[in-house]
N, C-alpha and C positions, 0 to 999 in steps of 0.2 A: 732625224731620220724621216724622210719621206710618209705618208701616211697617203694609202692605198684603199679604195673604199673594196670590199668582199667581192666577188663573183656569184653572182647568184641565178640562178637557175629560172626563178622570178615563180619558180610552183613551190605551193605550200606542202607543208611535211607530211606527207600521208605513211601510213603503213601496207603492204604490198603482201598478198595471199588471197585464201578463201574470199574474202569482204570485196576484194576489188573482183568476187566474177559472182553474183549473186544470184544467177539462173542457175549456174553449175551445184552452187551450192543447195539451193531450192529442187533442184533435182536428183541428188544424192540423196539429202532429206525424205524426198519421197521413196525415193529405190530402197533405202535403210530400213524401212518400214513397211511397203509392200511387196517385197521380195521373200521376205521371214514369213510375213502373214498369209501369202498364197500360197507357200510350203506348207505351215501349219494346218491350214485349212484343207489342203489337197492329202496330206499322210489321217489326218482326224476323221474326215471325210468320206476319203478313199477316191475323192476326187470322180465319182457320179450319184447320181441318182437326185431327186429333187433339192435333198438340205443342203447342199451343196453350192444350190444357184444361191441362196441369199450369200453367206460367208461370203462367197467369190462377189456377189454386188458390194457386199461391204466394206470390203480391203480396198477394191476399184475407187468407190468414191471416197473414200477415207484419205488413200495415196493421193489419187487426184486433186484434193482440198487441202491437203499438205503443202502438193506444188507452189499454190496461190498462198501460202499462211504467210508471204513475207507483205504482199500487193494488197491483199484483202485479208490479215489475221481474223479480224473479228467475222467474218465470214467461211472462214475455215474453220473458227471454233462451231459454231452455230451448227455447218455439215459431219462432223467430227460429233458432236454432241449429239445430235440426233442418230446417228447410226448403231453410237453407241445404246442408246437410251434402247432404241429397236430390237438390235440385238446381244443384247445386253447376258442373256441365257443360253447363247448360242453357245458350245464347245470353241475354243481355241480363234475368237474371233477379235482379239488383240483391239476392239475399239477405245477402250480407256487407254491404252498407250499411243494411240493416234490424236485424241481427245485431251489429253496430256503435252503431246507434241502442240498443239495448236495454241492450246493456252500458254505456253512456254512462249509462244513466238508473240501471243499478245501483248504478255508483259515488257518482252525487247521492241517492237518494233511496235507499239502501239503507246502506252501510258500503265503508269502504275493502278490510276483508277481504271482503267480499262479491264487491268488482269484480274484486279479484287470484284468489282462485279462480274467478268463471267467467272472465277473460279466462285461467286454466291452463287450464283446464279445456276450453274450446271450442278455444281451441289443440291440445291433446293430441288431441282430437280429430280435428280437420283433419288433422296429423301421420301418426298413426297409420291414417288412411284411405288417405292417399296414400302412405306409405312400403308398411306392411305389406301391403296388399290392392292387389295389383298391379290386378286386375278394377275396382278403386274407382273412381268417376265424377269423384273428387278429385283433380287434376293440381298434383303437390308446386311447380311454379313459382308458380301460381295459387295455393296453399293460402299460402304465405308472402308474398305480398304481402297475401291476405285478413290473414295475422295481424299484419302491421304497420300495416294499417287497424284494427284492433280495439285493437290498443297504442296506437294515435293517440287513438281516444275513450275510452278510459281515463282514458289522464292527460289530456286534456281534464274528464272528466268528475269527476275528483280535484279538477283545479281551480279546478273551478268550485265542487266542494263548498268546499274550504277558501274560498275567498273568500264564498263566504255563510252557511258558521260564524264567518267575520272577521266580517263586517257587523253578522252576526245578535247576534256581541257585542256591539259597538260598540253598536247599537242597545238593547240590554237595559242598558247600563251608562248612555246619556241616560235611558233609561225610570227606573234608579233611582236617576240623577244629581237630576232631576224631580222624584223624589216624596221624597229627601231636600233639597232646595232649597223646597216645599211646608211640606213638616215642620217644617222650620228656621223658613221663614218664616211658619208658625201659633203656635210656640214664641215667636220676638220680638213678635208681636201679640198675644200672651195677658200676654206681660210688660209689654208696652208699655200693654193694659191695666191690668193690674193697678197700674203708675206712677202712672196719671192715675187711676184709683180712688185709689190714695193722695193725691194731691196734692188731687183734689178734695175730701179727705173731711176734712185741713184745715184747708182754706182753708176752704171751708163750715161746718164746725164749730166753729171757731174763734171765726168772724167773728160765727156767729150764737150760739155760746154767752156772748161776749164782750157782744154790743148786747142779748140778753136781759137780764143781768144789769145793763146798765146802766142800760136802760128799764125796768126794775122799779124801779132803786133811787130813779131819777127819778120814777118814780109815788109812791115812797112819801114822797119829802119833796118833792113839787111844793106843799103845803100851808105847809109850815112854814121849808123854806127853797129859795127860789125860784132865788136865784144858782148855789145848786148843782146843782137840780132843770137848769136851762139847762146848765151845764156837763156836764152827767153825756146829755143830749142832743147836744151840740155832740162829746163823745167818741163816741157813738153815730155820729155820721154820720162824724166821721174813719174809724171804725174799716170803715164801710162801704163807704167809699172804698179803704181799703189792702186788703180785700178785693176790691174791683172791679180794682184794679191785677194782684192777684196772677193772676186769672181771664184778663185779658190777657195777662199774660206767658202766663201757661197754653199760652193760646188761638195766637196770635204763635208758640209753637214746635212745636205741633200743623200749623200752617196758615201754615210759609214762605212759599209762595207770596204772602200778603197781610198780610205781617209789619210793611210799609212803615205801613200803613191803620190797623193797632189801635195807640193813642196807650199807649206806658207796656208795649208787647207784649218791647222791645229791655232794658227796666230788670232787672238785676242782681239773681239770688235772693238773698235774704234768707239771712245767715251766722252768726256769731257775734258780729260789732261790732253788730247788732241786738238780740241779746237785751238788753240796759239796756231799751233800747224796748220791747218786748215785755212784760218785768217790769211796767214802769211802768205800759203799757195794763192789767195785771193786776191791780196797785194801784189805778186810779181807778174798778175794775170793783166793787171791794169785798175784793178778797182778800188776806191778812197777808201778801205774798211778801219775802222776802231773798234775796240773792244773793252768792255766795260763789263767786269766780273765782280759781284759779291758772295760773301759769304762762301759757307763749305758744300760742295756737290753733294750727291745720296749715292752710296758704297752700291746702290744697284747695279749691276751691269745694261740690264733692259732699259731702263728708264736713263742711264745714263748714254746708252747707243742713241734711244729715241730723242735726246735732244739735241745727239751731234747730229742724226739725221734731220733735226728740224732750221738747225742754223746750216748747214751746207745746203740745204733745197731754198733755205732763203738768200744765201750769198746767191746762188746757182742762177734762182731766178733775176737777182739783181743784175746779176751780169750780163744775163741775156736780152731781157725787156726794158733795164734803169737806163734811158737816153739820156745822158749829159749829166750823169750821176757825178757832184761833188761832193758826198758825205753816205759813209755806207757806216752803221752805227747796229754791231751787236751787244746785247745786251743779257746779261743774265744773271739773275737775281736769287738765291738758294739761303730761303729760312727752315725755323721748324713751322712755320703757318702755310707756306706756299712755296713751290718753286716758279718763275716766269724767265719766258727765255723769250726775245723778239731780236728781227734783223728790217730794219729801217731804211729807208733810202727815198731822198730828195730830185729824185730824175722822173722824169715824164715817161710814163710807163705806156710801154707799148701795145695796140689793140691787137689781140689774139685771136684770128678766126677757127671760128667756132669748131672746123675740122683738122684744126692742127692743135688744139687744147688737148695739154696732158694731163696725168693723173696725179702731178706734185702734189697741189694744195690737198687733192682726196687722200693722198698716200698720208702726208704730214697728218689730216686729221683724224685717220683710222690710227695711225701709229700714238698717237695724243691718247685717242678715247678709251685704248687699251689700256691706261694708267687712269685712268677717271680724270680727265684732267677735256680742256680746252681749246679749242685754236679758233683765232680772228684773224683770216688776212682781207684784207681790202685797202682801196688805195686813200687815203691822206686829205683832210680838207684844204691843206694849203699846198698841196702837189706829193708825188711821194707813193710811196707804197710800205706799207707795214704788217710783217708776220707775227703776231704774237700768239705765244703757247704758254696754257698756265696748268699747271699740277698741283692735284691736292699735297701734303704732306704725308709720308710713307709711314702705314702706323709698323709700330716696332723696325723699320728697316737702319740700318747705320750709314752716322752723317757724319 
């Protein structure tokens, strides 16, 4: 089955609300707060006469200092603290719950050390207002409950941090849960290419260096000897056939899905009880080949494709490059220490420019290194050209 790398958007995993509009929300925050507290002050009040002007400064800069607790917390605490501290005896002036709000947001949006010293520190405050400064507008029953309100939005506000440093991982590890599941799956489709680059290159060349040779040879004695001229065509169109087969198979395990529909898509690659076959096609092509087999093949099917693929790319090449090739010599050797498989040939091999070089010998040695195994081709110190492929032995596989 084809393998398809994901669609991805290429943006990381955020979550979508309040957090993605944070003025809106910094503004709320304030309106939350001084909306209640300019009621309270305006019904307590009666909303004239002089006590009125402080309360009304105090919600104002209190609200106001809220807005900023996400941009400057620690400066929100400090205007929130003081107003408090101020007016701290006023009737219904809501500055510990402003003072609260602040420190809530130092803890989220600042450091854990940041929250524990101002919430000492506004503490200390309070404390020392109302202990030491007897005249202080700070009354110590009142200043201690203020500070178990301010303990309260603390660890609130602790943990709310920790749970969206949780998240916040959680999140960053799908983000690069994603782009390694991506990665992975661009890796198996560049391999999954490169497969069917091999397989296609083949099967196609094979086939067609194969009915080349034979339609030539048919041209050349369609004059003089016609039985064969016909035969040497009738191999031509088999061969075009077992090419057409292999394409299905191909095709068939690309495209499950309609595997039922292509006739010959389900038929069995081609192993090492094929190569006789394969020779033989090589023989009625024109070419000297022998064959020289020991021992018993490996029950793999993989490793057995990969060496028929390794002796057909080397007949393949013989036929096309071997000039005045008399002796074409496969050989394959199958222990439990090693398998080697090589195709040999005694002809003056032809120079290849450099933009018409295929991907044979690459194909053969990708296909090789997938079994941990070997391949040497190079040409011959006494003329010649020589493929050999050498394979570890398959641990636990059956021989």
């Amino acid at each position: 089955m084809a393998l398809t790398a994901p669609v991805s958007s290429g943006e990381p995993l955020r979550r979508d609300g309040w957090r993605s509009r944070p003025r809106i929300t910094d503004l709320l925050a304030a309106a939350a707060y001084t909306g209640p507290a300019l009621a309270a002050a305006a019904i307590v009040h009666e909303a004239e006469g002089p006590g009125f002007v402080l309360p009304l400064l105090a919600v104002v800069v209190s609200g106001t200092a809220l807005f900023f607790r996400r941009q400057a917390p620690m400066s929100s605490l400090a205007a929130t603290a003081g107003v408090m501290l101020i007016t701290f005896s006023v009737p219904a002036s809501f500055a510990a719950v402003a003072a609260a709000m602040a420190l809530y947001a130092v803890a989220v949006y600042r450091s854990a050390r940041h929250a524990v010293f101002g919430l000492l520190g506004t503490s200390a405050i309070l404390l020392l207002a109302a202990v030491l400064q007897p005249w202080s507008m700070v009354d110590p029953g009142q200043a201690v409950q203020a500070i178990v309100v301010l303990v309260i939005a603390t660890l609130a506000g602790l943990n709310v941090r920790t749970r969206r440093g949780y998240v916040n991982a959680l999140v960053d590890r799908a983000d690069r849960l994603m782009r390694e599941r991506e990665h992975l799956a661009s890796i198996a489709a560049a391999a999954e290419r490169n497969a069917i680059a091999r397989e296609m290159h083949d099967i196609v060349s094979h086939g067609l260096a194969v009915m080349i040779s034979l339609a030539h040879g048919s041209a050349e004695i369609a004059s003089t000897d016609p039985a064969r001229a016909v035969q040497a065509m009738r191999q031509v169109a088999e061969t075009g056939r077992v090419a057409v087969a292999d394409m299905r198979r191909m095709l068939g395990v690309l495209d499950d899905g309609r595997t039922g529909q292509l006739p010959g898509a389900v038929a069995p690659s081609p192993g090492v009880a094929e190569v006789p076959d394969l020779v033989e096609l090589f023989r009625s092509a024109g070419l000297p080949v022998v064959l020289h087999s020991t021992g018993f093949p490996p029950g793999d099917p993989g490793i057995q494709l990969a060496i028929y693929r390794v002796i057909q790319e080397g007949l393949t090449n013989a036929l096309k490059y071997a000039r005045a090739a008399t002796a074409v010599t496969v050989r394959a050797q199958f222990s439990a220490q090693a398998i080697m498989v090589s195709v040999t040939d005694d002809g003056q091999p032809e120079v290849v420019p450099a933009d018409h070089a295929g991907r044979g010998v690459v194909g053969m040695r990708e296909r090789v290194a997938l079994y941990g195994g070997t391949l040497r081709a190079g040409p011959l110190s006494n003329g010649g050209w020589s493929v050999t492929a050498r394979f570890p032995p398959l641990k636990g596989g059956p021989w």
